[in-house]
LUMZARO-712655 format. One record per residue (C-alpha): residue in three letters; residue number from 1; chain; x, z negated, y negated. Coordinates in nm, 3 decimals, padded with zeros to 5 digits. Each point is the difference from the previous one (the first is absolute). Layout:
REM LUMZARO-712655
R,Ala,NUM,A,X,Z,Y
...
This chain:
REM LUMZARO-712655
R,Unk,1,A,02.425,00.394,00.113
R,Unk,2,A,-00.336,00.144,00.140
R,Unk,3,A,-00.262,-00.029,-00.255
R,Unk,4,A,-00.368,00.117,00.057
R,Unk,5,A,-00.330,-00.028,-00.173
R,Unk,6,A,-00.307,00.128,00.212
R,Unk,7,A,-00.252,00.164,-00.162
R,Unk,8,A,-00.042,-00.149,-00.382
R,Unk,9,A,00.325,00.226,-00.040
R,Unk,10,A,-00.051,00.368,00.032
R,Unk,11,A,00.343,00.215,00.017
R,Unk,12,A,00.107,00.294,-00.202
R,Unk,13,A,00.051,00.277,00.301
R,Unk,14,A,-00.089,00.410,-00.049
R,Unk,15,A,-00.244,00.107,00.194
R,Unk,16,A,-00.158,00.365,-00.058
R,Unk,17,A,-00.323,00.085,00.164
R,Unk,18,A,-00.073,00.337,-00.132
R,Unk,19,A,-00.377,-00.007,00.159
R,Unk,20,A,-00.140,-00.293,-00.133
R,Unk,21,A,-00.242,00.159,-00.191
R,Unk,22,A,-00.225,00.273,-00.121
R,Unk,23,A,00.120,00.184,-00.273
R,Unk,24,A,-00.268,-00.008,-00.204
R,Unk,25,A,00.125,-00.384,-00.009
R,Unk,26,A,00.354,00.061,-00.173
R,Unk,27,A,00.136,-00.207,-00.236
R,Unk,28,A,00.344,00.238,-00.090
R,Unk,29,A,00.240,00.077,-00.275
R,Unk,30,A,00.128,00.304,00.198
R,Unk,31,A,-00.119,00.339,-00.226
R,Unk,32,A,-00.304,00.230,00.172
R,Unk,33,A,00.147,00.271,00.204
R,Unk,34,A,-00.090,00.249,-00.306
R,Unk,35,A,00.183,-00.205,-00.250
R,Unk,36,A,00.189,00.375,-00.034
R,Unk,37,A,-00.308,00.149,-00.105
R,Unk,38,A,-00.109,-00.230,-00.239
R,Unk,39,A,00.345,00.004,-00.180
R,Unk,40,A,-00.024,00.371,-00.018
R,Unk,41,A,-00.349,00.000,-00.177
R,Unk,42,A,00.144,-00.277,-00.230
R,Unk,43,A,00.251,00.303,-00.111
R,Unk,44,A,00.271,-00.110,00.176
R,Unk,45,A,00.164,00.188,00.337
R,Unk,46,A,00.065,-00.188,00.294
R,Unk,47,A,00.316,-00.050,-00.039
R,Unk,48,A,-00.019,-00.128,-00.315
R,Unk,49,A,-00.239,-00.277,00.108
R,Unk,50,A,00.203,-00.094,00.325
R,Unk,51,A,00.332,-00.053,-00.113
R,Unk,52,A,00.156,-00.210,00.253
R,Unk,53,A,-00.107,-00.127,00.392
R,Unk,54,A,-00.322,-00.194,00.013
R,Unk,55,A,00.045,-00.341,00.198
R,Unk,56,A,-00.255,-00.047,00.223
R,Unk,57,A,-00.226,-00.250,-00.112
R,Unk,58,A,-00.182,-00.194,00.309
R,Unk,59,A,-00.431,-00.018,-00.056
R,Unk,60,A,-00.128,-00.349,-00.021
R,Unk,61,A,-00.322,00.091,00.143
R,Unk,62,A,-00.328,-00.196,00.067
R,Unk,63,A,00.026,-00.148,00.393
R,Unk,64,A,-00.380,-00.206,-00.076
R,Unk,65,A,-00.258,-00.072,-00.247
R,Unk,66,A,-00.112,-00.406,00.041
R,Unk,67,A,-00.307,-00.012,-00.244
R,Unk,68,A,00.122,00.067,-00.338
R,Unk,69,A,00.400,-00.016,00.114
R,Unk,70,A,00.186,00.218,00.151
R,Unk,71,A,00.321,-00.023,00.245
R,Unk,72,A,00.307,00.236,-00.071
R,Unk,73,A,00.205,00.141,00.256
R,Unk,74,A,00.302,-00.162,-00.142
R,Unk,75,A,-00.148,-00.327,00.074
R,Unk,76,A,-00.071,00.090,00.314
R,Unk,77,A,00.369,00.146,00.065
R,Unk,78,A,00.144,-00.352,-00.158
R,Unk,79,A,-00.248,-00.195,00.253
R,Unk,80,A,00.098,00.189,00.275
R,Unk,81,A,00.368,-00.035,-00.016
R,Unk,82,A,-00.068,-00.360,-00.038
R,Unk,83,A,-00.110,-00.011,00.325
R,Unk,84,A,00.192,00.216,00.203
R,Unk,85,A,00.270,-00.242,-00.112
R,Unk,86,A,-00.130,-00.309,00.085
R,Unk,87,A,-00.075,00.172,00.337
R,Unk,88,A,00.386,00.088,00.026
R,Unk,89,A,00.092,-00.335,-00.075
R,Unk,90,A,-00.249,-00.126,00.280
R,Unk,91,A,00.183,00.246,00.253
R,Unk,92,A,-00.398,00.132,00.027
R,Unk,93,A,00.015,00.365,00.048
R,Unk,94,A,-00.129,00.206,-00.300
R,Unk,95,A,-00.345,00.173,00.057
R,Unk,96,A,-00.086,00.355,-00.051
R,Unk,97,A,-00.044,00.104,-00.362
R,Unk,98,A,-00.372,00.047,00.084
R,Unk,99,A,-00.055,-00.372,00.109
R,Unk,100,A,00.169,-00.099,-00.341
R,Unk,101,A,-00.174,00.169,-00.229
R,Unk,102,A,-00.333,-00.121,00.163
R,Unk,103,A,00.090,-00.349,00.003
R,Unk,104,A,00.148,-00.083,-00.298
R,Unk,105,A,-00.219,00.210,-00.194
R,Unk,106,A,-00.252,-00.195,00.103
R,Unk,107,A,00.206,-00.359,-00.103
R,Unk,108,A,00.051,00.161,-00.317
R,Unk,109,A,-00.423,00.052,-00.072
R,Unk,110,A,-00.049,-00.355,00.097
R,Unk,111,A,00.257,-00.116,-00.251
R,Unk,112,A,-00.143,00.235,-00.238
R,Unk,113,A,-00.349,-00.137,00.050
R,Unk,114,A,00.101,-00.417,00.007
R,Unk,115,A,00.202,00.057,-00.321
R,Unk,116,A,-00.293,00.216,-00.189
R,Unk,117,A,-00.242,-00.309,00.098
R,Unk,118,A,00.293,-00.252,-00.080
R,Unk,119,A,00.017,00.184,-00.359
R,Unk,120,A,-00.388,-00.003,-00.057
R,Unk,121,A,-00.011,-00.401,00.062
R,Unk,122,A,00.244,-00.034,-00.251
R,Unk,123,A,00.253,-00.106,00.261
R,Unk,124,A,00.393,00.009,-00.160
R,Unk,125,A,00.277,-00.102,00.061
R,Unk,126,A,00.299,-00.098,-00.273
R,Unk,127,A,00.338,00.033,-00.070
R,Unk,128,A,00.043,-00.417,00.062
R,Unk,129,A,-00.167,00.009,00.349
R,Unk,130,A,00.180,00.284,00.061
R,Unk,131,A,00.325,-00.110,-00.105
R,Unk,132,A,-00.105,-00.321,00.235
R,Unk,133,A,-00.075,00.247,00.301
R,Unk,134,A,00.332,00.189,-00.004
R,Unk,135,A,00.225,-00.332,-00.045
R,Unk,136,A,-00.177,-00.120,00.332
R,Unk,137,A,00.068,00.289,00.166
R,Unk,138,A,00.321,00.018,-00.119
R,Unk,139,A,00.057,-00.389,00.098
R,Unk,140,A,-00.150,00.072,00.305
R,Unk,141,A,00.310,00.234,00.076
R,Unk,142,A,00.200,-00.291,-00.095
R,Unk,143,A,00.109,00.195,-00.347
R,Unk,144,A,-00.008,-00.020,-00.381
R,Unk,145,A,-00.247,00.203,-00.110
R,Unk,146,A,00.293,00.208,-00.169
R,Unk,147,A,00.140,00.058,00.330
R,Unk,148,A,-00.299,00.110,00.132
R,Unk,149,A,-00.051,00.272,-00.210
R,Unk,150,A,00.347,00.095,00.045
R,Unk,151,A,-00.039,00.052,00.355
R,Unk,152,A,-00.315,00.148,-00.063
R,Unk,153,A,00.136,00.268,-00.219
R,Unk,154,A,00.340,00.000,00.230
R,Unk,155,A,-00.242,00.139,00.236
R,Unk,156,A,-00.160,00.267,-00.150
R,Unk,157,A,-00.312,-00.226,-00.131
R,Unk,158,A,-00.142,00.080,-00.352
R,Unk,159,A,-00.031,-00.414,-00.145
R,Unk,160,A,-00.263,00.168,-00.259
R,Unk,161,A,-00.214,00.168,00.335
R,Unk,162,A,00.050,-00.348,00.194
R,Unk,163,A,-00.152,-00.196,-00.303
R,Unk,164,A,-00.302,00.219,00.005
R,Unk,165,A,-00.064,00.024,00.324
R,Unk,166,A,00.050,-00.376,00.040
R,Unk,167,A,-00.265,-00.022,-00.275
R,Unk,168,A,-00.276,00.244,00.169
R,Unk,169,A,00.111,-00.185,00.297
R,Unk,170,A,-00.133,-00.366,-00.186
R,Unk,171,A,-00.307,00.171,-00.106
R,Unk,172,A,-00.101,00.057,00.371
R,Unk,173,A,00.110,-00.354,00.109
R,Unk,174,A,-00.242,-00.117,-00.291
R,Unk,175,A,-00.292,00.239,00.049
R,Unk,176,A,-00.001,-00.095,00.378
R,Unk,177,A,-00.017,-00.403,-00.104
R,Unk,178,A,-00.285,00.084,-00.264
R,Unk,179,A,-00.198,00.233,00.236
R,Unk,180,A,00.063,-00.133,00.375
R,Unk,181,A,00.200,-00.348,00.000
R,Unk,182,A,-00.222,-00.190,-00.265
R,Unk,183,A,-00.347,00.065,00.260
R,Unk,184,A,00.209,-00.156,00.287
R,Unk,185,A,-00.140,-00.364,00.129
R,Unk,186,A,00.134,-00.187,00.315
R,Unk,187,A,-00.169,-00.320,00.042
R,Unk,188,A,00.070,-00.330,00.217
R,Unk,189,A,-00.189,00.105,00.286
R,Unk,190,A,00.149,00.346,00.019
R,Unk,191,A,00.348,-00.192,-00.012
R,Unk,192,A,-00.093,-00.196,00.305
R,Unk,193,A,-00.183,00.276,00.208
R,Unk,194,A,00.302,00.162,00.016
R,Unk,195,A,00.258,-00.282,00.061
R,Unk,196,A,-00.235,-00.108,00.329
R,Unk,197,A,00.000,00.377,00.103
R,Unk,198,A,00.406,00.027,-00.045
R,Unk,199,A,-00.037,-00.345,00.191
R,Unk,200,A,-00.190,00.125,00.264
R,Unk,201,A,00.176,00.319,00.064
R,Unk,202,A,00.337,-00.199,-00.028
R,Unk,203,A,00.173,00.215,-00.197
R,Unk,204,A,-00.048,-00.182,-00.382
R,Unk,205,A,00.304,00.077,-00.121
R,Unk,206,A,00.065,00.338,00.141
R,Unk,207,A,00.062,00.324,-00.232
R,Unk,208,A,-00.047,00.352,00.109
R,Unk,209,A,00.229,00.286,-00.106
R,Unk,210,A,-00.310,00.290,-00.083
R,Unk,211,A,00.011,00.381,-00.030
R,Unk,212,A,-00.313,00.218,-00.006
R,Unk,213,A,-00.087,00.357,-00.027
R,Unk,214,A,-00.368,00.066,-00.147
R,Unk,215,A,-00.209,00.319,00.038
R,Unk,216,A,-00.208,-00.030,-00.298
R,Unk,217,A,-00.378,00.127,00.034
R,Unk,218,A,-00.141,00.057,-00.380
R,Unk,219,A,-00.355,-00.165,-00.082
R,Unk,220,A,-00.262,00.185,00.105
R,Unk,221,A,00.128,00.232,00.282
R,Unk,222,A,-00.208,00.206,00.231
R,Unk,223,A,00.029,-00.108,00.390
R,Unk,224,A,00.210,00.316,00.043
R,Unk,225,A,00.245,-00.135,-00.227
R,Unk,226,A,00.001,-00.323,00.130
R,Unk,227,A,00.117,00.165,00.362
R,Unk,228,A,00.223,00.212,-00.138
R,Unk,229,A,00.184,-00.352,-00.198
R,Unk,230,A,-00.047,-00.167,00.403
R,Unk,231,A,00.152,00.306,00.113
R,Unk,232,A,00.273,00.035,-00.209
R,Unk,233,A,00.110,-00.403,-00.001
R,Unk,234,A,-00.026,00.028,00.396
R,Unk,235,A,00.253,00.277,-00.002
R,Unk,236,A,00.223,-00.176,-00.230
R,Unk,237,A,-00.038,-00.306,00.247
R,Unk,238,A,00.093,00.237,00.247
R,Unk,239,A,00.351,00.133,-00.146
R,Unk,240,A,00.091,-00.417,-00.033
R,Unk,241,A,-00.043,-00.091,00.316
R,Unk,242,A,00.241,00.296,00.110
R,Unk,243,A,00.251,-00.132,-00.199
R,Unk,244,A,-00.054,00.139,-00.367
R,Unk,245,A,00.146,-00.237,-00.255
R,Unk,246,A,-00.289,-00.223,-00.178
R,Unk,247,A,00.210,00.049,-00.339
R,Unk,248,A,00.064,00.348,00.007
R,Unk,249,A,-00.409,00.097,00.113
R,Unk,250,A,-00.156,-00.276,-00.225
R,Unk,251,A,00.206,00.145,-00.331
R,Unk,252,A,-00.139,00.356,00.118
R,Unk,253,A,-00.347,-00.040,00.111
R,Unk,254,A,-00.141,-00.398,-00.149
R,Unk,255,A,-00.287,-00.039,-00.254
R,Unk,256,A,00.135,-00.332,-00.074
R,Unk,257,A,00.183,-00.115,-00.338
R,Unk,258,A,00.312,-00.074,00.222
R,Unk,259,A,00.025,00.330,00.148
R,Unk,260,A,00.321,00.065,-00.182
R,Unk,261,A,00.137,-00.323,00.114
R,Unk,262,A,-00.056,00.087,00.369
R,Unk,263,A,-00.333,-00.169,00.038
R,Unk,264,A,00.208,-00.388,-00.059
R,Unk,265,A,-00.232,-00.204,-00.073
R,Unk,266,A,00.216,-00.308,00.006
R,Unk,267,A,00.021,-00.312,00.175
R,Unk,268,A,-00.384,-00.164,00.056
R,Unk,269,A,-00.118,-00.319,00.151
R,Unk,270,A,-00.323,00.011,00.234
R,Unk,271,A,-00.144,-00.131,-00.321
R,Unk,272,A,00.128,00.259,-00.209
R,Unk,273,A,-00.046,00.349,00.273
R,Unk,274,A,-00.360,00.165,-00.112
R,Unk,275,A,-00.284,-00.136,00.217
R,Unk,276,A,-00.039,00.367,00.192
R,Unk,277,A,00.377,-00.027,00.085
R,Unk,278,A,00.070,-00.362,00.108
R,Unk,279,A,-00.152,00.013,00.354
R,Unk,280,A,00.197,00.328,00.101
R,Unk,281,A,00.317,-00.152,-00.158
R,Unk,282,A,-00.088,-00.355,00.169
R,Unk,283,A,00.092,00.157,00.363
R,Unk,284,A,00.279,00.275,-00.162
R,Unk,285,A,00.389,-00.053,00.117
R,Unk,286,A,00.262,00.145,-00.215
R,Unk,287,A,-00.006,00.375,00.029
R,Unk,288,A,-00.377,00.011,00.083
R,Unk,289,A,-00.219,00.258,-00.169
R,Unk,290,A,-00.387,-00.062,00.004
R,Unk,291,A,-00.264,00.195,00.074
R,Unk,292,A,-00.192,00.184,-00.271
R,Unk,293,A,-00.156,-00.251,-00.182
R,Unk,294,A,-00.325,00.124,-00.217
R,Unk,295,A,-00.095,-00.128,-00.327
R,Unk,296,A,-00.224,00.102,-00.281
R,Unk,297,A,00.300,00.135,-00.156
R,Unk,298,A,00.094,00.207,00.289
R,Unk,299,A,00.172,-00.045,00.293
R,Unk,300,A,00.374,-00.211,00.005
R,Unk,301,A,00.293,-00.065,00.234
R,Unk,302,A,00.173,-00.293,-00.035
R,Unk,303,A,00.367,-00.099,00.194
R,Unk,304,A,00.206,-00.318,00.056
R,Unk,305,A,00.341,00.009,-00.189
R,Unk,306,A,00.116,-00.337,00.091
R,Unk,307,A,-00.138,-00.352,00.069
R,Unk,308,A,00.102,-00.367,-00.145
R,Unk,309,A,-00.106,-00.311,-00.128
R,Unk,310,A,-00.113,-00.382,00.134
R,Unk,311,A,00.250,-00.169,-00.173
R,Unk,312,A,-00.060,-00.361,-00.143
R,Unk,313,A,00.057,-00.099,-00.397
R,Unk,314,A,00.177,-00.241,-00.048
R,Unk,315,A,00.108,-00.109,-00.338
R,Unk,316,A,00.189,-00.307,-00.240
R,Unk,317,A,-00.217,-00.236,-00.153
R,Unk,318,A,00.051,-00.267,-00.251
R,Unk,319,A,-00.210,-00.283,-00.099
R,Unk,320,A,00.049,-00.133,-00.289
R,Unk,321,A,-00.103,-00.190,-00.293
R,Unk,322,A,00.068,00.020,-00.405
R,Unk,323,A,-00.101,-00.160,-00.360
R,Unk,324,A,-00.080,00.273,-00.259
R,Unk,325,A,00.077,-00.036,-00.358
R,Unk,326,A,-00.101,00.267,-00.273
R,Unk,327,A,00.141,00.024,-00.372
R,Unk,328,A,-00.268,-00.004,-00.298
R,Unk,329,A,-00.074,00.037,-00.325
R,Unk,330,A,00.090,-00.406,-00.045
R,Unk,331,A,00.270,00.002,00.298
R,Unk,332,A,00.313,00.168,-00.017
R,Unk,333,A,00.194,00.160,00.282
R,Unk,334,A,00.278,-00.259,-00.081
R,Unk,335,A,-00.243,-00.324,00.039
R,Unk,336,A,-00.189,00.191,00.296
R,Unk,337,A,00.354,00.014,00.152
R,Unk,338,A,00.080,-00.361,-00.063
R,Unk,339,A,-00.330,-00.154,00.070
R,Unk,340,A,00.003,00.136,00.362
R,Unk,341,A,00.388,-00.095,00.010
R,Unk,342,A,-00.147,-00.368,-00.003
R,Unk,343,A,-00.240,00.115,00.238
R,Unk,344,A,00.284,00.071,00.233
R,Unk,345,A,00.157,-00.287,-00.069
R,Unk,346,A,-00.283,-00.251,00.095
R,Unk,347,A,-00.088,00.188,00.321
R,Unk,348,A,00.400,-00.091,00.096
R,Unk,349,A,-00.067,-00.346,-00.094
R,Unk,350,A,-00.262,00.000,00.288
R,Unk,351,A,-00.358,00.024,-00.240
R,Unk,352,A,-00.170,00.245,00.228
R,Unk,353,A,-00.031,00.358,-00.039
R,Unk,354,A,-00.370,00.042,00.052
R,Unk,355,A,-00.100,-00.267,-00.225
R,Unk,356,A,00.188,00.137,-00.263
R,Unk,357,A,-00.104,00.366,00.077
R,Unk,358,A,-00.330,-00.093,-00.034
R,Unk,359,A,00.007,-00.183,-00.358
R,Unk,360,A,00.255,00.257,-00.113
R,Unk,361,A,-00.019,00.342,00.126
R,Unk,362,A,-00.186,00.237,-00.185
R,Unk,363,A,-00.063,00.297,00.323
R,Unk,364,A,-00.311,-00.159,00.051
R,Unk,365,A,-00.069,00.165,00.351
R,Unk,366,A,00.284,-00.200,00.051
R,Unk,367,A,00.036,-00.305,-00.128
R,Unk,368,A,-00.308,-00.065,00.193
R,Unk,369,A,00.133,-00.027,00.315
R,Unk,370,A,00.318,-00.146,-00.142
R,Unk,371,A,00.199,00.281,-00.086
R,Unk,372,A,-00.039,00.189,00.329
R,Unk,373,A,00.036,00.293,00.009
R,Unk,374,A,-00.053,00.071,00.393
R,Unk,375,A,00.198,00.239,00.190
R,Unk,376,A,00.148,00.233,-00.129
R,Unk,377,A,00.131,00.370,00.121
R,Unk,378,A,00.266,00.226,-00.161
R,Unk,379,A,-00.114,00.143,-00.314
R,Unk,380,A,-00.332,-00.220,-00.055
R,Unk,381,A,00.161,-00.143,-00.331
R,Unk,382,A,00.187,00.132,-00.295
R,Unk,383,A,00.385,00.083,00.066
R,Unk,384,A,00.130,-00.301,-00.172
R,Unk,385,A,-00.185,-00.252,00.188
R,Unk,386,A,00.076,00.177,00.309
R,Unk,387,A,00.348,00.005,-00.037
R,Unk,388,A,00.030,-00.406,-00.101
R,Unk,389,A,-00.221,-00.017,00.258
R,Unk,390,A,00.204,00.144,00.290
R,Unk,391,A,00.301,-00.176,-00.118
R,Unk,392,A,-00.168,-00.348,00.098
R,Unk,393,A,00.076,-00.214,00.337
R,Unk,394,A,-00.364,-00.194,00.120
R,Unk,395,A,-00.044,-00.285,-00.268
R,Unk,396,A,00.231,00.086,-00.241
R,Unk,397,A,-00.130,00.015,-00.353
R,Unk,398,A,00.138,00.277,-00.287
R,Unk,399,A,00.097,-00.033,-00.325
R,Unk,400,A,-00.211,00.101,-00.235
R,Unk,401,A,-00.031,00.404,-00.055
R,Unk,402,A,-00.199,00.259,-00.196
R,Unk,403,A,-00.221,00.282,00.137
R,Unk,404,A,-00.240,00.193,-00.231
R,Unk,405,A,-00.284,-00.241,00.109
R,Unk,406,A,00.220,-00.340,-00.166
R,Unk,407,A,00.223,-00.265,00.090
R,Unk,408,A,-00.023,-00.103,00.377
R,Unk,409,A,00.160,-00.278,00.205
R,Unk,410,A,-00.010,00.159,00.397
R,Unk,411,A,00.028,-00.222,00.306
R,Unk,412,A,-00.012,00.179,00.385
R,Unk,413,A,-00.127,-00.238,00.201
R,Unk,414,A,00.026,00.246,00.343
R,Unk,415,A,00.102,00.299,00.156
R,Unk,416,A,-00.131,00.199,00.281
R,Unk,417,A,-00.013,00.322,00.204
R,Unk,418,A,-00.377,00.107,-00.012
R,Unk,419,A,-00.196,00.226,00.229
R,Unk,420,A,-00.215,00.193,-00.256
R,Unk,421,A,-00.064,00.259,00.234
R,Unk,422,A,-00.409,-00.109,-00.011
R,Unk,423,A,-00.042,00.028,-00.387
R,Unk,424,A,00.291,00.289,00.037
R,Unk,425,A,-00.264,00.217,00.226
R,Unk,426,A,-00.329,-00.090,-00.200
R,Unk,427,A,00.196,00.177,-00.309
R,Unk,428,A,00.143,00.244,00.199
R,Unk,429,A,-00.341,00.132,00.193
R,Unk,430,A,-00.165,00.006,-00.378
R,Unk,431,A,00.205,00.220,-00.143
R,Unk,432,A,00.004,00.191,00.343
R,Unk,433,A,-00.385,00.042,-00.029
R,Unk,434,A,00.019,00.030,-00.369
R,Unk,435,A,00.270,00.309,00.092
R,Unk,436,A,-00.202,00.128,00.221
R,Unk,437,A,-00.331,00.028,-00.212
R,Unk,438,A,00.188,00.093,-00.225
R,Unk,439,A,00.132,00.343,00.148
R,Unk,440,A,-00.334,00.073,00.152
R,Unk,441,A,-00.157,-00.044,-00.319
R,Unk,442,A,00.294,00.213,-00.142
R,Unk,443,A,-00.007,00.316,00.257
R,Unk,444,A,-00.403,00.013,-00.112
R,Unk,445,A,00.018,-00.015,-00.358
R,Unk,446,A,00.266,00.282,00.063
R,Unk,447,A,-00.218,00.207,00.213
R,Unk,448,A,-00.231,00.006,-00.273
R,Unk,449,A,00.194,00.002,-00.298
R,Unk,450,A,00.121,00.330,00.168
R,Unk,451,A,-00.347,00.141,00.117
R,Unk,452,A,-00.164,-00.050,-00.380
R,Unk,453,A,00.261,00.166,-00.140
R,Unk,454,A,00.032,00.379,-00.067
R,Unk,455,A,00.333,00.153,00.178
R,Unk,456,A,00.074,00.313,00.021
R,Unk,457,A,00.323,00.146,00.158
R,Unk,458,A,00.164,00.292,-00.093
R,Unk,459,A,00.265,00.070,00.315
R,Unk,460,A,-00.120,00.210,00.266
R,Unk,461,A,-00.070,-00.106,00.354
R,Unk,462,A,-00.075,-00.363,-00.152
């Protein structure tokens, strides 16, 4: 069976870079070169001191120093191989060693800074919600969570590593909420500016299969700088339209946080594509590549993967109509159960079921309208009233049954095949706005989390 996490899992593969870093940065259990020496001024003779082959011990040294932390090369090395495997599994050729180390050095200082700030507002996360995290994943897979680490471990995965990385993982997820999601708004009238503009350009439920390439230009850069970015995003333009691959040049040469993934940005609606990218992409076939497309970030290229959408949503209703009683102090579950048995029993004997839902009931919403409960879609009630529920032809009434809410006496008084695709789209085009604030909002506060922060490599040629 083909099993495969993407990047919350991190494998265990040897990689050596013996350049990575100044030695004045070493981090080594390997003796000094005049270990000899120093045993001989101790009193004892060389051979004395070295009385067996020394294993070569490989230096952890220090790749970058992110404000008061510091990145090792053996994180580096683990991160690396990560990759380059989920590039192998992708079929995407592997990039130059070079290209690598530049890019996910510079993933690993971002993580480095979110989880520093994450730590500092007292964000954690716990063994419970992590417990909770790796079951879903695991479920997700369609596994036990036994099996999963199994297969995990099967595969060369440390379970111990996955937990923790899962963990810094949640601590990102949670910053991001507390410092970008919880300022994001949409409002009515956003909603419906957008629904009349997918109207108008008749494409409202079309999606748009993104990748993009971004040549960054850094705050406060001289005009000369700002040509050379132009210059430099023009030729990369250049090498795409003569048929270089989009993946291959966007993992070597994008600014962007999905470099590594080959610029994929995923699959947007108009209302989702950032506002300097949906006109270009509006008149883009599949295949296209824009033009350069300037920003105050820098300058961007952005091509079509694939094209769908404008389907209608259709989906089962139910309407249907109940009397609600609850157990107390002073009634019983037993006499509940009995006093809404004769319920039942009078409604068959023709007394009629609003009358009585309205004296009786006790879901006041309700038992106002005489037990309706309006029409209802899958999962808009609790499983066990669901379930009765769908096992009910028009007008039949149910025995009586317990749900965690009480004892209720269900009657479906119609079926019907609903075209929800209105309220379907309002939701839909909320969260799409709501997304797409949301990663605007998110590539910011990342440009400068990253610019107020002290970095300092320690590879040459970075």
């Amino acid at each position: 069976m083909k099993f495969y996490i993407p990047l919350l899992i991190l494998l265990q593969l040897a990689f050596a870079f013996p350049s990575l870093a100044q030695d004045t940065d070493e981090i080594s259990s390997t003796p000094p070169a005049d270990s000899a020496a120093a045993a001989t001024d101790s009193g004892s003779t060389p051979e004395e001191a070295d009385t067996g082959p020394r294993k070569h011990q490989p230096l952890n040294r220090i790749v970058a120093i992110v404000n008061d932390d510091i990145i090792l090369s053996s994180q580096l090395e683990e991160a690396i191989s990560d990759v380059v495997r989920q590039l192998q599994e992708k079929g995407t050729p592997v990039p130059e060693q070079a290209v690598l180390v530049k890019q996910v050095l510079e993933r690993l200082v971002m993580e480095t800074l979110q989880l520093d700030l994450a730590k500092s507002n007292g964000i954690t996360i716990d063994d419970s919600t992590l417990n909770e995290e790796a079951q879903q994943l695991a479920a997700n897979s369609d596994m036990s969570l036994t099996e999963f680490r199994d297969v995990l471990e099967s595969q060369g995965y440390s379970y111990a590593n996955f937990r923790e990385k899962l963990r810094k993982e949640l601590m990102i997820q949670q910053l991001r909420r507390q410092m970008v999601g919880s300022r994001i708004t949409v409002n009515d009238e956003e909603v419906d500016n957008m629904l009349a503009t997918l109207k108008s350009s008749g494409q409202g439920d079309v999606e748009y299969h993104l990748a993009h390439i971004l040549v960054a230009i850094p705050e406060g850069s001289d005009p000369e700088a700002v040509s050379a970015a132009e210059r430099h995003a023009g030729d990369i333009l250049a090498r795409l339209r003569n048929g270089a691959s989009f993946t291959e040049t966007a993992i070597a040469e994008s600014d962007a946080q999905t470099a590594l993934e080959g610029g994929d940005i995923g699959w947007r609606s108009l209302g989702q594509i950032p506002s300097l990218f949906l006109e270009p992409v509006k008149k883009m076939q599949v295949g296209d590549i824009s033009d350069l497309i300037r920003s105050p970030s820098g300058y961007h290229i952005v091509t079509l993967l694939g094209k769908r959408g404008d389907e209608r949503h259709i989906v089962a209703q139910t309407k249907a109509r109940h009397i609600l009683l609850k157990t107390d102090e002073v009634n019983s579950d037993e006499v509940v159960r009995q006093r809404i048995e004769q319920l039942r029993i009078r409604i068959e004997n023709g007394e009629d079921f609003e009358a009585l839902a309205r004296a009786h009931s006790q879901d006041p919403l309700s038992a106002a309208r005489g037990g309706d409960l309006g029409w209802l879609s899958q999962g808009d009630t609790v499983p066990e009233f669901e379930d009765m529920m769908n096992r009910l032809e028009p007008g039949e009434l149910s025995k009586p049954f317990k749900s965690q809410f009480g004892w209720h006496l269900l009657q479906v008084t119609e079926r019907r095949n609903h075209d929800s695709t209105e309220e379907y789209e309002r939701s839909r085009v909320r969260q799409l706005i709501r997304k797409r604030k949301y990663d605007e909002e998110l590539f910011l506060w990342l440009r400068r989390l990253r610019d107020e922060s002290y970095v300092d490599y320690r590879i040459d040629d970075l």
